[in-house]
C-alpha positions as CSV (number, residue, x, y, z in Angstrom):
1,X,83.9,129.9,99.9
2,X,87.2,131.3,98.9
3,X,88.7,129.8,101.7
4,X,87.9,126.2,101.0
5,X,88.7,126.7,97.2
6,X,92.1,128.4,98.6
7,X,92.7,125.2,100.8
8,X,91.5,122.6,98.5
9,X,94.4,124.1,96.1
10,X,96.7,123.5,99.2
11,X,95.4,119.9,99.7
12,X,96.5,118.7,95.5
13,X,99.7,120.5,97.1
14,X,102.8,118.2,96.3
15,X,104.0,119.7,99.2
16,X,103.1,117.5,102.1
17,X,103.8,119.7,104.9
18,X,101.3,122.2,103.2
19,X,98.7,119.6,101.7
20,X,98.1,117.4,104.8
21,X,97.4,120.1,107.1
22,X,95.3,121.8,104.5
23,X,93.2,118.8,104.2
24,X,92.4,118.4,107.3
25,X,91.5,122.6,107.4
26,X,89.1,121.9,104.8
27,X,87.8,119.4,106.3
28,X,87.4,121.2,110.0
29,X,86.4,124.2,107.6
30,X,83.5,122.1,105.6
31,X,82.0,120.5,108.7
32,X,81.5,124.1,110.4
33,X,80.0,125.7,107.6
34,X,76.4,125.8,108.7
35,X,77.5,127.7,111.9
36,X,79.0,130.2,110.1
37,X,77.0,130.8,107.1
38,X,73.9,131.1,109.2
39,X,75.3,134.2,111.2
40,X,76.9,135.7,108.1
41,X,73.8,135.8,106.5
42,X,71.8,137.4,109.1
43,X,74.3,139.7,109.1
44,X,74.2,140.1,105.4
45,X,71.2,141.7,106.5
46,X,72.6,145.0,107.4
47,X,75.1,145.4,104.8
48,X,73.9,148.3,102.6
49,X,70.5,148.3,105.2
50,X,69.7,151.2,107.2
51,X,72.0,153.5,109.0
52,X,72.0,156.3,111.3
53,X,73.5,158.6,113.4
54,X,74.6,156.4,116.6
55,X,76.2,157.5,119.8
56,X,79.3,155.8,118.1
57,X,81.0,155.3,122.0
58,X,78.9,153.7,123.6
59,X,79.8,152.0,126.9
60,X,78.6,151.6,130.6
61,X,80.5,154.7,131.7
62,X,78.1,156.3,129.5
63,X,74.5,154.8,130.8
64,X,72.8,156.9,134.2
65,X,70.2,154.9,136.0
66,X,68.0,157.4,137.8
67,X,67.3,155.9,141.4
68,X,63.6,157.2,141.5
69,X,62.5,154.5,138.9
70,X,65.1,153.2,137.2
71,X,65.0,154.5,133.9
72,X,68.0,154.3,131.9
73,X,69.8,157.5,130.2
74,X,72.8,157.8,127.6
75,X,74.6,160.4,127.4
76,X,77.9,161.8,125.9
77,X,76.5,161.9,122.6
78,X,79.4,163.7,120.8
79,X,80.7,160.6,119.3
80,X,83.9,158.6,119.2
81,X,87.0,160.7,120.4
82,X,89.4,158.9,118.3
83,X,87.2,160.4,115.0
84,X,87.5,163.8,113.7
85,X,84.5,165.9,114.6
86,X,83.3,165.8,111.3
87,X,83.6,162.3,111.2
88,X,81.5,161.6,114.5
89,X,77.9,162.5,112.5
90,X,78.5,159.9,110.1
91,X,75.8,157.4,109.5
92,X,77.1,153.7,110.9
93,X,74.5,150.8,111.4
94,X,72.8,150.8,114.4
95,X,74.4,147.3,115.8
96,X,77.3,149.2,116.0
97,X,76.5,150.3,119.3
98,X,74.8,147.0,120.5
99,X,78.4,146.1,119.8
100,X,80.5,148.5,121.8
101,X,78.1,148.0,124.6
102,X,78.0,144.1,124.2
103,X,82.1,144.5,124.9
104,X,81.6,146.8,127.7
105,X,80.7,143.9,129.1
106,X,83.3,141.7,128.6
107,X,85.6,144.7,130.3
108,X,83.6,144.8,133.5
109,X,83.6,141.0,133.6
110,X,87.9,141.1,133.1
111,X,88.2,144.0,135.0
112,X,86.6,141.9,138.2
113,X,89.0,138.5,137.2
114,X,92.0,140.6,137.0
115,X,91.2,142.0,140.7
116,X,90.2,138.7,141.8
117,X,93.7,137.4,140.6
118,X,95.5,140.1,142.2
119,X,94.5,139.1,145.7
120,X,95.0,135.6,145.1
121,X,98.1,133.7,146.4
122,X,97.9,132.2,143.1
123,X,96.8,134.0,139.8
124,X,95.7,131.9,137.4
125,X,97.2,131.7,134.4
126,X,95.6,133.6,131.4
127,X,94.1,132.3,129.6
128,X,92.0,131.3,132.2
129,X,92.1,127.4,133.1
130,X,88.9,127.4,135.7
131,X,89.7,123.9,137.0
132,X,93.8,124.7,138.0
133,X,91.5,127.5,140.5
134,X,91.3,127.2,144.1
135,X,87.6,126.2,144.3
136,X,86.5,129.6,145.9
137,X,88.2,131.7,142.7
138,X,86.7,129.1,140.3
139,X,83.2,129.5,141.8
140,X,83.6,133.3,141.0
141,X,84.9,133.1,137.9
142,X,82.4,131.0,137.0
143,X,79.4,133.3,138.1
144,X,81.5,136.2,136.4
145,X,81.2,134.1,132.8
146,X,77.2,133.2,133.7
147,X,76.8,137.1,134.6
148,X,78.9,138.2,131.4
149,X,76.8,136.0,128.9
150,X,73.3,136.3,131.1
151,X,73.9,140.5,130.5
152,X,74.6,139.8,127.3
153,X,71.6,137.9,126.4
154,X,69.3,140.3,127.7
155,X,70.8,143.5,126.4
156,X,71.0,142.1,123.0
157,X,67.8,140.2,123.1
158,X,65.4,143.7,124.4
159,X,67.7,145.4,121.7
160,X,66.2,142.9,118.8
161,X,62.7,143.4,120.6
162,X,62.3,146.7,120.6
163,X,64.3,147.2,116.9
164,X,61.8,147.2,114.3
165,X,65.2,147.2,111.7
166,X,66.2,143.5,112.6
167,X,62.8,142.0,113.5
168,X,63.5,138.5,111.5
169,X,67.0,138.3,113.1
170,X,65.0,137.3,116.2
């Protein structure tokens, strides 16, 4: 809301060069706004709600799958190295560490492109145009992005089911 007052102030502007653009902002801005105020306020949701003591690092390095059956284990519960130790027991909301995993995800899935350009006779260019790739690189970065958002999906979505603290966000 501050924003579109903020650019609506811009758009009276006398000044063209700051007024037109501004307009058109508002505009952009205005036409959006259901996408972003729907997120915001599920979000909204968790400010002030209920935190805890998460594992405050948490990324694939720190997941075990044991082979007999598959159950997953996390580990390396002494927090966040950057923070001070008496920092790391601080309570944090809980998405916090859907979040660090949900970009874990987004490293594996760059870390595998970056490779991929390496051997290439031709890196692509970042950011990635999919459709300048030779058709072999394009497949794969295409089943990279379906894998990335696919992982993504399900983590976040068995998160949410099994959460009893974000129930209507589902």
């Amino acid at each position: 809301a501050a924003a579109v007052r903020r650019l609506g102030r811009l758009g009276h502007s006398a000044e063209k060069t700051h007024a037109d653009p501004a307009r058109r902002a508002r505009s952009l801005l205005l036409s959006l706004r259901k996408g972003i105020e729907l997120p915001l306020g599920n979000l909204e949701a968790s400010v002030g709600g209920p935190k805890s003591v998460i594992h405050s690092d948490l990324h694939l390095a720190q997941v075990l799958r044991r082979r007999s059956d598959g159950a997953l284990r996390f580990i390396d519960f002494e927090g966040e190295p950057g923070r001070a130790p008496g920092q790391r027991a601080r309570k944090l909301p809980p998405l916090r560490d859907v979040g660090t995993m949900v970009r874990s995800f987004a490293y594996v899935r760059h870390y595998v492109m970056r490779g991929s350009a390496e051997e290439a006779e031709a890196p692509p260019m970042w950011p990635l145009d999919l459709d300048g790739l030779p058709t072999l690189q394009r497949a794969l970065m295409k089943r990279l992005i379906a894998w990335e958002a696919g992982t993504v999906d399900r983590f976040v979505g068995a998160y949410l089911d099994s959460s009893t603290l974000y129930r209507d966000l589902t």
